[in-house]
Backbone as CSV, one residue per row, in Angstrom:
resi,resn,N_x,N_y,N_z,CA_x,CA_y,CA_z,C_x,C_y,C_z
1,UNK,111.910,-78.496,223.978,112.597,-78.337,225.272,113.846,-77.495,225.061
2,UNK,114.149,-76.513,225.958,115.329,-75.862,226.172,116.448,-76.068,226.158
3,UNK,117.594,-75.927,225.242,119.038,-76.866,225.215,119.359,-76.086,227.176
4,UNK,120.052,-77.494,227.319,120.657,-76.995,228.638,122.192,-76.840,228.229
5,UNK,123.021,-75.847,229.264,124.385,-75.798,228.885,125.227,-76.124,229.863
6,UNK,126.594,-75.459,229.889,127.565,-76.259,230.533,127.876,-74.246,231.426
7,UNK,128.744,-74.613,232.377,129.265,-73.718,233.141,129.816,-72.493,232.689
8,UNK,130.463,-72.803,231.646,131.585,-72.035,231.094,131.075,-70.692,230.551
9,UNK,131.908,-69.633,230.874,131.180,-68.523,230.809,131.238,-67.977,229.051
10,UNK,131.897,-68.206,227.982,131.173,-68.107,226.741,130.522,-68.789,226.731
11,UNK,130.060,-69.970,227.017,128.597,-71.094,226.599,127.651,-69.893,227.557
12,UNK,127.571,-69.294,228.806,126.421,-68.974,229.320,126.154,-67.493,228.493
13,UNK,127.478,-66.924,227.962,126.675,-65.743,227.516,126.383,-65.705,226.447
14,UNK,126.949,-67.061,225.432,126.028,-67.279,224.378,124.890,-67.487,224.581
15,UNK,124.724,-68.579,225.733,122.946,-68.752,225.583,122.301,-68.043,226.430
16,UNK,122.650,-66.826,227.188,121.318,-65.676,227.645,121.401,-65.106,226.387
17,UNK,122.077,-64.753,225.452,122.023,-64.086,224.456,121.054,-64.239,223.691
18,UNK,120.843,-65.603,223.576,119.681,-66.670,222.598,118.442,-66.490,223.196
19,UNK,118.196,-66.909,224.729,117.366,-66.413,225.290,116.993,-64.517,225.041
20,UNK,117.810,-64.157,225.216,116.875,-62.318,224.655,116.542,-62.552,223.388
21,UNK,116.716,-63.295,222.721,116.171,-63.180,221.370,114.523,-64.201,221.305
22,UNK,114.559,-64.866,222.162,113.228,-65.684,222.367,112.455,-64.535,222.582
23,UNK,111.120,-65.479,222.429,109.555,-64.380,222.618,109.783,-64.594,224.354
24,UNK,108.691,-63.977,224.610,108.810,-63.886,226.436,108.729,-64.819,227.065
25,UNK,107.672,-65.036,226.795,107.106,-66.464,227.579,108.357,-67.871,226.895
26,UNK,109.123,-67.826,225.757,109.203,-69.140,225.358,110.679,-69.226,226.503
27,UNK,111.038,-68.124,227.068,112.196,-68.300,227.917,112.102,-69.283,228.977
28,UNK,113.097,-70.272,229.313,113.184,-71.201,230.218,113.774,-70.205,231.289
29,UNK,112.536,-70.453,232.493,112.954,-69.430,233.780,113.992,-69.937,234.321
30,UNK,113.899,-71.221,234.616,114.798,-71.694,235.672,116.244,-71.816,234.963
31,UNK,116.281,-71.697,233.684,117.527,-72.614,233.316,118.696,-70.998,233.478
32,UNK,117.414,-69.646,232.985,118.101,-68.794,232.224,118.525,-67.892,233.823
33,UNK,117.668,-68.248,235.241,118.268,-67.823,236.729,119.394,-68.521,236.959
34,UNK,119.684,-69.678,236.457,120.601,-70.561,237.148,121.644,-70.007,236.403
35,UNK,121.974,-69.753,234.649,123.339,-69.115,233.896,123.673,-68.017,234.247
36,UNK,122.211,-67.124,234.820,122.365,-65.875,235.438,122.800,-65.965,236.107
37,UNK,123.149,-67.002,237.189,123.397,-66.937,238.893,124.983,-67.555,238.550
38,UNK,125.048,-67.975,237.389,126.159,-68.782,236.844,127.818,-68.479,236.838
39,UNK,127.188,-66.597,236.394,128.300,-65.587,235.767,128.962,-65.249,237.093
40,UNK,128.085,-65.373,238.233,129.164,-65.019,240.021,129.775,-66.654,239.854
41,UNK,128.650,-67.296,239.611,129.753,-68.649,240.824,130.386,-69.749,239.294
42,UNK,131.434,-69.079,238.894,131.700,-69.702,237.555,132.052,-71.042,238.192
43,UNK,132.701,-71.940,239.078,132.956,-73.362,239.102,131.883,-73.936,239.664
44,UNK,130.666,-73.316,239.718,129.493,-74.426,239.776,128.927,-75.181,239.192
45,UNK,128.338,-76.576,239.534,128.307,-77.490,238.432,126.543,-77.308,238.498
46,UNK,126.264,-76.788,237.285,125.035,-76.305,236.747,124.141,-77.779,236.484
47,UNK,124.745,-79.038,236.816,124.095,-80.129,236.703,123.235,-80.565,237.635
48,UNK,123.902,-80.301,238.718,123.552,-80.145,240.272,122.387,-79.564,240.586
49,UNK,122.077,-78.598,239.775,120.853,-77.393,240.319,119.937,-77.965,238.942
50,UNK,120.334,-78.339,238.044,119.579,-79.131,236.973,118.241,-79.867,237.682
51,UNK,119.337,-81.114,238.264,118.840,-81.976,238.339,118.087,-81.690,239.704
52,UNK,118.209,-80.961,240.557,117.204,-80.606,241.479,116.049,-80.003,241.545
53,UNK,116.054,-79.443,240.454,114.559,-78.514,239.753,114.214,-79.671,239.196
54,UNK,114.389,-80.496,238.465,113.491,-81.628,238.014,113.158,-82.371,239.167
55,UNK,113.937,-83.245,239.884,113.265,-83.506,240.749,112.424,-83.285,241.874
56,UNK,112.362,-81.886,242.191,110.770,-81.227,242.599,109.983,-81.556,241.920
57,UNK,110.164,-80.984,240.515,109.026,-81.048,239.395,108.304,-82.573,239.398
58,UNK,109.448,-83.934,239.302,108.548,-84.760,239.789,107.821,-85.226,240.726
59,UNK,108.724,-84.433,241.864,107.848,-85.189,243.299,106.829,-84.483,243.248
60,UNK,106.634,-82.860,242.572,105.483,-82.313,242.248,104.115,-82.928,241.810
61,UNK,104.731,-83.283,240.528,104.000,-84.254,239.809,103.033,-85.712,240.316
62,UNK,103.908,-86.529,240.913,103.919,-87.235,242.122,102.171,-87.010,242.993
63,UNK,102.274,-86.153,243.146,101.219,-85.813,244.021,100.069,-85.636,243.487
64,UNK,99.821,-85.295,242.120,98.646,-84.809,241.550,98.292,-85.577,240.623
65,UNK,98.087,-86.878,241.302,97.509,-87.783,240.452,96.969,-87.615,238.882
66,UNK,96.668,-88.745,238.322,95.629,-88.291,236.646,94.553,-87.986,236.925
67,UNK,94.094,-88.529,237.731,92.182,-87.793,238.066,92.429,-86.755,238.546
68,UNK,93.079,-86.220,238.972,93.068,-84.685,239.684,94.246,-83.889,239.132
69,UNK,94.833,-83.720,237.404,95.247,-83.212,237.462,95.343,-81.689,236.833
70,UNK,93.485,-81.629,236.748,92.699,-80.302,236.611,92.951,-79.580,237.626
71,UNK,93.095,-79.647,238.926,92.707,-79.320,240.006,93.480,-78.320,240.409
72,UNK,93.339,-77.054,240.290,94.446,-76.042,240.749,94.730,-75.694,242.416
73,UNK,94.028,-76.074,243.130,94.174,-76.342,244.432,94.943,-77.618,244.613
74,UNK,94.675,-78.319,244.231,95.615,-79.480,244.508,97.509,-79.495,243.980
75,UNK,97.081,-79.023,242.544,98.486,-78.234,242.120,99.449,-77.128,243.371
76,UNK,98.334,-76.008,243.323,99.234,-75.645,244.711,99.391,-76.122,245.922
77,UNK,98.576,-76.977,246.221,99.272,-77.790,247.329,100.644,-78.437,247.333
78,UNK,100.564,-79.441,246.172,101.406,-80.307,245.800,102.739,-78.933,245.806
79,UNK,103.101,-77.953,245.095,103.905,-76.798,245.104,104.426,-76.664,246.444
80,UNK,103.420,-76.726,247.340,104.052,-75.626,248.963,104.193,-77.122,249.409
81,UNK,104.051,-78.187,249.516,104.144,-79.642,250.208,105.392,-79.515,249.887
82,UNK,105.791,-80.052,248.339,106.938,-80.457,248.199,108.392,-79.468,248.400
83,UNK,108.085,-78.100,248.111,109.064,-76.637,247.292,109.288,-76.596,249.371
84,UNK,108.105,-76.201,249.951,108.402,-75.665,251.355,108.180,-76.589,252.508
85,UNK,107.531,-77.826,252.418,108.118,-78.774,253.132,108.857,-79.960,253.473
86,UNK,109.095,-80.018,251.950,109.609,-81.166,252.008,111.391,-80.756,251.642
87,UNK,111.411,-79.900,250.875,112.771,-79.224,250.392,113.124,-78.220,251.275
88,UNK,111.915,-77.314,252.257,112.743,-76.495,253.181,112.802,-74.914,252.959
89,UNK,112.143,-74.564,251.555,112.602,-72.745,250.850,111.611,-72.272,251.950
90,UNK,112.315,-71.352,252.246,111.520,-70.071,252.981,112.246,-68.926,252.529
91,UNK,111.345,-67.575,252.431,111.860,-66.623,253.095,112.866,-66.031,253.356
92,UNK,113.545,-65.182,252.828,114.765,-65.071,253.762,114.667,-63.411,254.714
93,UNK,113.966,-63.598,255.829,112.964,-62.294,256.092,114.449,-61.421,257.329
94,UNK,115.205,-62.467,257.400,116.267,-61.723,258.357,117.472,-61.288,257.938
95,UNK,117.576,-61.610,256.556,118.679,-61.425,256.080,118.374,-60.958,254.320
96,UNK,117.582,-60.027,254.812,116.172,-60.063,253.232,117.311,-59.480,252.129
97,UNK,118.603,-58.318,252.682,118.772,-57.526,251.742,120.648,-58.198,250.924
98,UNK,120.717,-59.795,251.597,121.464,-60.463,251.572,121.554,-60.632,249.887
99,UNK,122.960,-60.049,249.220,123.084,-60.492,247.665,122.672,-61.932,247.196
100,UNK,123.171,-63.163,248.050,122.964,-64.519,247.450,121.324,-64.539,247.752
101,UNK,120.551,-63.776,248.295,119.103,-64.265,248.296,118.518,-63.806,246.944
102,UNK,119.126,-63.276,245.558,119.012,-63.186,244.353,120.064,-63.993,243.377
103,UNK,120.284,-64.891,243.979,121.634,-65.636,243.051,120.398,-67.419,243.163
104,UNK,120.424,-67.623,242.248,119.539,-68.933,242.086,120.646,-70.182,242.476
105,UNK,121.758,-69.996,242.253,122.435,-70.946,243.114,122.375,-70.709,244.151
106,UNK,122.822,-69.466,245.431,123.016,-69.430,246.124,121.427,-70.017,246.922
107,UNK,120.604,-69.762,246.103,118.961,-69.704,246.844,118.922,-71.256,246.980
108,UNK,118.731,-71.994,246.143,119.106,-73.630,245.844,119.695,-74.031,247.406
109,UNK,121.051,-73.380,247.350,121.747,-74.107,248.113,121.573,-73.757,250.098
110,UNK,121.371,-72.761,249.737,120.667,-72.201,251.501,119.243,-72.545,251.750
111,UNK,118.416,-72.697,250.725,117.405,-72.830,250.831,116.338,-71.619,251.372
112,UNK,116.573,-70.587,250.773,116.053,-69.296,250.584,116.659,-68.230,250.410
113,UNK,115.493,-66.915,249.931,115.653,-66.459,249.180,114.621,-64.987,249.015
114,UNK,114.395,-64.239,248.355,113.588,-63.143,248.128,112.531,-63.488,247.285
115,UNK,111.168,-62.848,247.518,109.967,-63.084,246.738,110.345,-63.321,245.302
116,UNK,111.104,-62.891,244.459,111.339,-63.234,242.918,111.982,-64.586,242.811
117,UNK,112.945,-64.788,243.901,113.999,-65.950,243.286,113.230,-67.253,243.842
118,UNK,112.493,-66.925,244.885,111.561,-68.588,245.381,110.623,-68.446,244.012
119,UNK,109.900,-67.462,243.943,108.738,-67.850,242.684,109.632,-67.854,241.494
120,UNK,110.653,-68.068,241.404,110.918,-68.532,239.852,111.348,-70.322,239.949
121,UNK,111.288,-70.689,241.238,111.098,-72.155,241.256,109.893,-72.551,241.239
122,UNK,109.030,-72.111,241.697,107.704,-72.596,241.774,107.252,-72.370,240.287
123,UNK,107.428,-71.496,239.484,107.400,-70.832,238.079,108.209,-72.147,237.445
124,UNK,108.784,-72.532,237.272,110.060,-73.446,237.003,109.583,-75.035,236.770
125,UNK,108.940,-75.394,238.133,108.325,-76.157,238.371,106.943,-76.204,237.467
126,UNK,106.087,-75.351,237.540,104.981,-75.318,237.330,104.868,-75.423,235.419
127,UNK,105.422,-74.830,234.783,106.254,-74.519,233.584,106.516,-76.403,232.760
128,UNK,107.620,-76.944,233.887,108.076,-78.283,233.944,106.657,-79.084,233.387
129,UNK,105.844,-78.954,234.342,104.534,-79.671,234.321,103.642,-79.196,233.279
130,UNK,103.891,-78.297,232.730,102.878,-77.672,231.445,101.603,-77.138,232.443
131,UNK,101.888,-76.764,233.665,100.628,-76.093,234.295,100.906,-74.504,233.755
132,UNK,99.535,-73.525,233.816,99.729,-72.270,233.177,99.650,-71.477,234.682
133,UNK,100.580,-71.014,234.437,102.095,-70.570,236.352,102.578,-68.869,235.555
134,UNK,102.092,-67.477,236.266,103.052,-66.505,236.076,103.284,-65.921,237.300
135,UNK,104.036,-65.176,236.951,104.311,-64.052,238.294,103.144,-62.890,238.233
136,UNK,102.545,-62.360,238.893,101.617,-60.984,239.038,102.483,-59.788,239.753
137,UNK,102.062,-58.976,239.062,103.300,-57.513,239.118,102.640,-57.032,240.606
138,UNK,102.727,-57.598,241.980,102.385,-56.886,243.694,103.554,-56.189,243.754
139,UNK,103.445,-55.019,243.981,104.617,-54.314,244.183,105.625,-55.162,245.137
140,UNK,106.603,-55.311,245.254,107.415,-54.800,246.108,107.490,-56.789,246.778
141,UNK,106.879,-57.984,246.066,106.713,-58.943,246.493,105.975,-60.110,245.796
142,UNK,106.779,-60.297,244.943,106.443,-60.605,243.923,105.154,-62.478,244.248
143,UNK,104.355,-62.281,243.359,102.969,-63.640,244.205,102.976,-64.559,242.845
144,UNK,102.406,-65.430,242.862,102.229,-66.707,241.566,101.116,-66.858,241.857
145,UNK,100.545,-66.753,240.209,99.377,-67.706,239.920,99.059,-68.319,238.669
146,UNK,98.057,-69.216,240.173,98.420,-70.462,238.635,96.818,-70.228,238.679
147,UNK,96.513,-71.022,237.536,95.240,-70.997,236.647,94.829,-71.933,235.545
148,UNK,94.165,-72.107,235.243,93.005,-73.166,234.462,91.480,-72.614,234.532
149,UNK,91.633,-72.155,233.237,90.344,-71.525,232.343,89.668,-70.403,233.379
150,UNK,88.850,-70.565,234.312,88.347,-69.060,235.111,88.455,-69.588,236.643
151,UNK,89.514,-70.528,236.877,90.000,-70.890,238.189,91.122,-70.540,238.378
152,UNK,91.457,-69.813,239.384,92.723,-69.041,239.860,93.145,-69.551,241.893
153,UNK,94.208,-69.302,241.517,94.413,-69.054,243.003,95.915,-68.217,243.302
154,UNK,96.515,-67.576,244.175,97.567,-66.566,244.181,98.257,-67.229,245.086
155,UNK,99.230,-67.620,245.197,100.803,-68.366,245.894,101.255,-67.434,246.539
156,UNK,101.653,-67.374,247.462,103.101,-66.336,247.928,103.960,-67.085,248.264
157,UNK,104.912,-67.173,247.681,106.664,-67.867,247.481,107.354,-67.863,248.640
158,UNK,106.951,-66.787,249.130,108.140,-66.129,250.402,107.444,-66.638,251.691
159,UNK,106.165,-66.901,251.671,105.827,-67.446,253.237,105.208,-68.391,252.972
160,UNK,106.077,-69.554,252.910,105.900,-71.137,252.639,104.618,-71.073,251.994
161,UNK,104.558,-70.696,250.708,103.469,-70.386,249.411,102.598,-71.186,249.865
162,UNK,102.040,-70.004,250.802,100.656,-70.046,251.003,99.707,-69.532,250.039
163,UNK,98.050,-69.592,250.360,97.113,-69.541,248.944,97.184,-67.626,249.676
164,UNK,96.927,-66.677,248.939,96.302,-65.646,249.432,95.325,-64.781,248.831
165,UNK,94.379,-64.352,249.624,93.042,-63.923,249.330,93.062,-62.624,248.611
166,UNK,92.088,-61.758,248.516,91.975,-60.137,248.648,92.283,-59.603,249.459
167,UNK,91.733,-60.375,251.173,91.954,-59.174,251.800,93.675,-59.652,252.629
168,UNK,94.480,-60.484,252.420,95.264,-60.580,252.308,96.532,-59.995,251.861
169,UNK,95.855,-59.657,250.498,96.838,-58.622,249.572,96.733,-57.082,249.947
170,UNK,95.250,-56.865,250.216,94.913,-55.614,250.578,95.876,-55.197,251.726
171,UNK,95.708,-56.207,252.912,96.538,-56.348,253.898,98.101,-55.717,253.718
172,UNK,98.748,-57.071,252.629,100.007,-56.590,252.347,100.011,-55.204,251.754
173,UNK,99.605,-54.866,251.113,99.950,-53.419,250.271,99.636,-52.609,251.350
174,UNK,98.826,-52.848,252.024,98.529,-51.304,252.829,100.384,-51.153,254.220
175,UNK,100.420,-52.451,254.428,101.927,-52.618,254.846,102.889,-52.367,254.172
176,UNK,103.080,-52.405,253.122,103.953,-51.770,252.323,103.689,-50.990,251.568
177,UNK,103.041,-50.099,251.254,102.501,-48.684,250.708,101.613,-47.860,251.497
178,UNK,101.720,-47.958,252.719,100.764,-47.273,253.611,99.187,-47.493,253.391
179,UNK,98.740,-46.996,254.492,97.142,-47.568,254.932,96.102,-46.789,253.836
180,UNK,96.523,-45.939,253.520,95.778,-45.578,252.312,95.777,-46.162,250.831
181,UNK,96.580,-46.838,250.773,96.765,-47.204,249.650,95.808,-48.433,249.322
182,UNK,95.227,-48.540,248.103,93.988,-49.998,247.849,94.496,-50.545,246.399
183,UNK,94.136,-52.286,246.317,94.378,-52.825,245.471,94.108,-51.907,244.067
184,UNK,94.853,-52.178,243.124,94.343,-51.885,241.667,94.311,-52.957,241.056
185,UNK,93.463,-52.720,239.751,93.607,-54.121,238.802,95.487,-54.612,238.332
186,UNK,96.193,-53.544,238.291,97.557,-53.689,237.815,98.116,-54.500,238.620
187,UNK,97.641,-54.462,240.079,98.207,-55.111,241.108,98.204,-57.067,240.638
188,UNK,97.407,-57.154,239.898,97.256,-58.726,239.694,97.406,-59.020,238.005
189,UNK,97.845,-58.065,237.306,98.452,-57.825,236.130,99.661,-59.317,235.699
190,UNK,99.961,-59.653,235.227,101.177,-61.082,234.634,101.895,-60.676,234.409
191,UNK,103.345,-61.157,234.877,104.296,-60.155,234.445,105.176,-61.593,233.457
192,UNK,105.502,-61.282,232.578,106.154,-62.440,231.669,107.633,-62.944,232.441
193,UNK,108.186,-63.957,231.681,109.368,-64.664,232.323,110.351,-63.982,232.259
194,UNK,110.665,-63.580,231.273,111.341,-62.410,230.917,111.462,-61.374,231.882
195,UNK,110.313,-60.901,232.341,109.797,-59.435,233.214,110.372,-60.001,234.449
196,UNK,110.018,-60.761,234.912,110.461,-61.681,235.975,112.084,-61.717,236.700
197,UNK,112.496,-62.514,235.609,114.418,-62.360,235.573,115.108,-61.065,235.614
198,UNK,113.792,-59.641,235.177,114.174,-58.119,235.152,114.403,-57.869,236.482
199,UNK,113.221,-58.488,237.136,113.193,-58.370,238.682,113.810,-58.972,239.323
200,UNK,114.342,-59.680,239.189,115.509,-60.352,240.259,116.554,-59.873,240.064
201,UNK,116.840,-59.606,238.475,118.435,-59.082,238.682,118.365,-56.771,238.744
202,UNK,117.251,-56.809,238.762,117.105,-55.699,239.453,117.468,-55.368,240.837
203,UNK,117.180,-56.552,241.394,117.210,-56.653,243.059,118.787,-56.286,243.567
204,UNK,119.697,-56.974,242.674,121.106,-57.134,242.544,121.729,-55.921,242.325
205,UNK,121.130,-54.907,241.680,121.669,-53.485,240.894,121.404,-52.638,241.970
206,UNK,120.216,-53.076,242.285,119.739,-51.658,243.829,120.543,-52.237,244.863
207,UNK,120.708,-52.980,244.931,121.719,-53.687,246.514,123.447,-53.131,246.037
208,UNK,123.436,-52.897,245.004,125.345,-52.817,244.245,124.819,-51.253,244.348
209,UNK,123.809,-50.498,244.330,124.022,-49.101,244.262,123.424,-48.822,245.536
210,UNK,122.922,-49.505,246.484,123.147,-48.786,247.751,123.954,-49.048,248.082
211,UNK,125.102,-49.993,248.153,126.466,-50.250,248.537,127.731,-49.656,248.144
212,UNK,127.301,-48.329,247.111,128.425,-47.543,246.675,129.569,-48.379,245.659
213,UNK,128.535,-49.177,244.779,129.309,-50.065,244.103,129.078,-50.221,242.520
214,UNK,129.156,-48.844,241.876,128.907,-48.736,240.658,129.122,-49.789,239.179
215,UNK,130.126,-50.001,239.646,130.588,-51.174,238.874,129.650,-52.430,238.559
216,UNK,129.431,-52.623,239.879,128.422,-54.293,239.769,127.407,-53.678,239.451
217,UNK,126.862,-52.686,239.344,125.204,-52.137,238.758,125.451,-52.192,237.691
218,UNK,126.320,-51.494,236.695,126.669,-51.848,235.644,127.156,-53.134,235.011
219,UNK,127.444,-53.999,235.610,127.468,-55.397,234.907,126.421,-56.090,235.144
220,UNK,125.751,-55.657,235.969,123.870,-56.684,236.232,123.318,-55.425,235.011
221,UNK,123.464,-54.404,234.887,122.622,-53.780,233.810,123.095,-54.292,232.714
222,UNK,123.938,-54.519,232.430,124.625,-55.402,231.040,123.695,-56.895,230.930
223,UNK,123.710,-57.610,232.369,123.298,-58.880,232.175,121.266,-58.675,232.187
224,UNK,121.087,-57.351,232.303,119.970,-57.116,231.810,119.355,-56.894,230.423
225,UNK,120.341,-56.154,229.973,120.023,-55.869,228.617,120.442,-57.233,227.763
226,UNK,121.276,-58.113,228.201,121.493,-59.070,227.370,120.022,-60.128,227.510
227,UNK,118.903,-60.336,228.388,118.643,-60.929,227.851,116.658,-60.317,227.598
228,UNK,117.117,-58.835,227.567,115.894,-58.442,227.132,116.568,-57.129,226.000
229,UNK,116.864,-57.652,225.240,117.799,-56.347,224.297,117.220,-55.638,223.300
230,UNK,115.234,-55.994,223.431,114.508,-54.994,222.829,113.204,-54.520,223.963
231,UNK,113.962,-54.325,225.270,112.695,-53.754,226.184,113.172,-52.148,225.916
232,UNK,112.618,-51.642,225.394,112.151,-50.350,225.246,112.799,-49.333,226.504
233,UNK,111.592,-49.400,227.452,111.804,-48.636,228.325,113.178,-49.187,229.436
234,UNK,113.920,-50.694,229.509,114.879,-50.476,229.713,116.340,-50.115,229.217
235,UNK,115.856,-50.282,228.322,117.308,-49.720,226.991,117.422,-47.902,227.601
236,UNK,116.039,-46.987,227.733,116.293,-45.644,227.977,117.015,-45.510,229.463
237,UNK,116.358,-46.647,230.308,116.576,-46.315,231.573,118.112,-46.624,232.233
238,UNK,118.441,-47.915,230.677,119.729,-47.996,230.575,121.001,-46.959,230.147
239,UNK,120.335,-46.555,229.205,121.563,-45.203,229.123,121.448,-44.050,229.945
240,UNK,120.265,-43.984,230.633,120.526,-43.179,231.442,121.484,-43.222,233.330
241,UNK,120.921,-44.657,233.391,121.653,-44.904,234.476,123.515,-44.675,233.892
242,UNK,123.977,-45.609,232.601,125.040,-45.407,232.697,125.310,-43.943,232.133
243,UNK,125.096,-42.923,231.835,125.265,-41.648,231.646,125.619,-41.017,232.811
244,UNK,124.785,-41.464,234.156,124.791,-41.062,235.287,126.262,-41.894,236.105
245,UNK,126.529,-42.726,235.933,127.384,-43.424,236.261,128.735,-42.499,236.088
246,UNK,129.016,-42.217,235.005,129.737,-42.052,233.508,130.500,-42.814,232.805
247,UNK,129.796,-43.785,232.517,130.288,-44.738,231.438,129.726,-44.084,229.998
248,UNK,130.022,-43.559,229.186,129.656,-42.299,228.216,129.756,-42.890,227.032
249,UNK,130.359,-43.957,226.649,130.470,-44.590,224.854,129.349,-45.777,225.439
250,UNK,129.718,-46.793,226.655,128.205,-47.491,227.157,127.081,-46.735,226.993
251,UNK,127.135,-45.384,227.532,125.240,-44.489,227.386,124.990,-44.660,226.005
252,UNK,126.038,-43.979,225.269,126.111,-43.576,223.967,125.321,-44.734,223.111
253,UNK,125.837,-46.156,223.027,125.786,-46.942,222.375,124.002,-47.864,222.438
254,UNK,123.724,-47.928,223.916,122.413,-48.027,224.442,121.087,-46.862,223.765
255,UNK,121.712,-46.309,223.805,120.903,-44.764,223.803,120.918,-44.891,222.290
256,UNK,121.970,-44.547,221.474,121.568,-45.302,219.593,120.213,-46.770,219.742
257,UNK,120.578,-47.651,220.527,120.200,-48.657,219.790,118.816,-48.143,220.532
258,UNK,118.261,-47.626,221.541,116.902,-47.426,221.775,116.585,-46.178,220.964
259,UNK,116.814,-45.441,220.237,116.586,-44.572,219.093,116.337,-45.558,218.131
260,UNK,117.039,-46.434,217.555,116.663,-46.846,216.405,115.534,-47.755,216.342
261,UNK,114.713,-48.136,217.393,114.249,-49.047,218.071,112.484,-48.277,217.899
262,UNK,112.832,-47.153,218.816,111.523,-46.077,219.909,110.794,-45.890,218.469
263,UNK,109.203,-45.996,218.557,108.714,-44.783,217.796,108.077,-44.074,218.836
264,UNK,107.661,-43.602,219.763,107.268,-42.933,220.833,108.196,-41.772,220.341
265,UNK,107.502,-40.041,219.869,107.974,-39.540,220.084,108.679,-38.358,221.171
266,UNK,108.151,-38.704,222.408,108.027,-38.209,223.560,109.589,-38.130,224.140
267,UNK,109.517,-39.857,223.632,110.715,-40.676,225.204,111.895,-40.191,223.804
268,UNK,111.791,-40.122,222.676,113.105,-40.395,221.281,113.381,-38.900,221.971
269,UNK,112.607,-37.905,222.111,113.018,-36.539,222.284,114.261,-36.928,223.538
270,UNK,113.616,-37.184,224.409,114.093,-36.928,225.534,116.004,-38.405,225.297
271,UNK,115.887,-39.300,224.830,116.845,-39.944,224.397,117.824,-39.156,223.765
272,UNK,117.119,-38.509,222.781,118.055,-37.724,221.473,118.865,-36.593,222.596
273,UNK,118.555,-35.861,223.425,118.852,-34.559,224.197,119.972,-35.306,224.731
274,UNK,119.870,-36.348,225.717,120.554,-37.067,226.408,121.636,-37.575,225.788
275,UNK,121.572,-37.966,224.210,122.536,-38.645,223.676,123.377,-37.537,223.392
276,UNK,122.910,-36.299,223.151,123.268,-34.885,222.184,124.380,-35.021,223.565
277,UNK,123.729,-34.710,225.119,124.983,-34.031,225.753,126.307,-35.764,226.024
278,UNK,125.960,-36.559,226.061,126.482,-37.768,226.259,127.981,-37.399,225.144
279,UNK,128.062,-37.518,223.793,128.360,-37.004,222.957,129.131,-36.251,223.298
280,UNK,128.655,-34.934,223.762,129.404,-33.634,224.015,130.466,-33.919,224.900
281,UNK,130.106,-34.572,225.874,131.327,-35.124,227.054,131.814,-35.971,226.446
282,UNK,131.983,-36.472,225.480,132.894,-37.672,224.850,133.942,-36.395,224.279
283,UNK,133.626,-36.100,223.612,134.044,-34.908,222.391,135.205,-34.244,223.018
């Protein structure tokens, strides 16, 4: 089990730190959204939101008896019973581009939230229970599924996690990628826990840079790289954003450590050029 920690902001950035060093999957979702959500609301008592993710998890539990607790339909039931009716998460479809609808406290405490931050409770939950629970990479909306051996079924988080079909999804994508557009296999692809927490605090960086707010993109890109500090392709995308920024010893330093990292010689070219002029403007 996952050490849990205390508020204080060296205890939380020691332990996302620990967490980037875990394998993907061994990351605790819920614990590592809540330290994440931690670093805005430093006098929150992280016990509080503790102890409320467990107790879903049991009233979860609760429901799915021992004879039925193969049953992946019944699992997601028990999920949308307890997570969306009995606790209340919806959606937050009117106020979608709202910062606290990516803050896991703030989501907790309003009781919604954006497709990533509801499915990392249901993820959280599901996790709790030793059920096998990921996120699937749907563009633009993020879905859960859970599974047992060649039984599946797909959650959507955001509209009181309901089950959804093919032509459901087909549905959604063609609404959000236009009418031409058709499922791919990538579309139902797993995205790890890790990948997951990329996406939520992604959500946070595009909302701080359409708001003309360079600064906070750069400290959610910090709290990105801290707890994935050998993703490849965000380490490049990292020095390049801050290059673009001009934070120039930040590019600099990102941009080394994904060189020493890359064997791809494609993306090292294109790093090395970038670092060459990065450099030059330091100089």
């Amino acid at each position: 089990m996952t050490a849990r920690y205390t508020a204080g902001s060296t205890k939380i950035l020691s332990a996302l730190k620990a967490f980037g060093d875990q394998e993907d999957n061994d990351i605790d979702i819920g614990e590592t959204a809540l330290l994440l959500a931690a670093l805005d609301q430093p006098d929150a008592d992280l016990m509080v939101y503790r102890e409320h993710l467990s107790k879903i998890a049991a009233d979860v539990a609760a429901l799915v008896p021992g004879t039925s607790t193969h049953n992946v339909t019944k699992r997601m039931r028990a999920l949308s019973d307890v997570i969306t009716s009995d606790r209340g998460y919806l959606g937050d479809a009117d106020t979608y581009d709202d910062p606290q609808n990516a803050n896991l406290i703030n989501v907790i405490d309003r009781r919604k939230g954006l497709p990533v931050a509801l499915a990392i409770i249901y993820l959280d939950v599901a996790h709790r229970l030793g059920w096998a629970a990921t996120g699937i990479n749907f563009p633009g909306h993020l879905m859960i599924r859970l599974e047992r051996g060649t039984v599946r079924s797909i959650i959507d988080p955001f509209n009181g996690g309901i089950e959804r079909n093919v032509a459901d999804l087909r549905a959604l994508l063609k609404q959000m990628a236009g009418l031409d557009a058709e499922l791919q296999p990538g579309h139902y692809s797993p995205i790890s826990s890790r990948d997951t927490l990329i996406r939520l605090l992604n959500n946070i960086k595009l909302r701080a840079l359409s708001g003309n707010d360079p600064e906070r993109a750069a400290e959610i890109m910090d709290r990105m790289l801290l707890i994935a500090p050998r993703r490849l392709q965000l380490l490049q995308e990292a020095g390049e954003f801050y290059a673009g920024i001009g934070n120039l010893r930040r590019a600099a330093t990102v941009l080394e450590e994904f060189l020493a990292q890359s064997t791809n010689e494609a993306r090292r070219q294109e790093a090395a050029t970038l670092l060459h002029q990065v450099r030059s403007r330091l100089n």
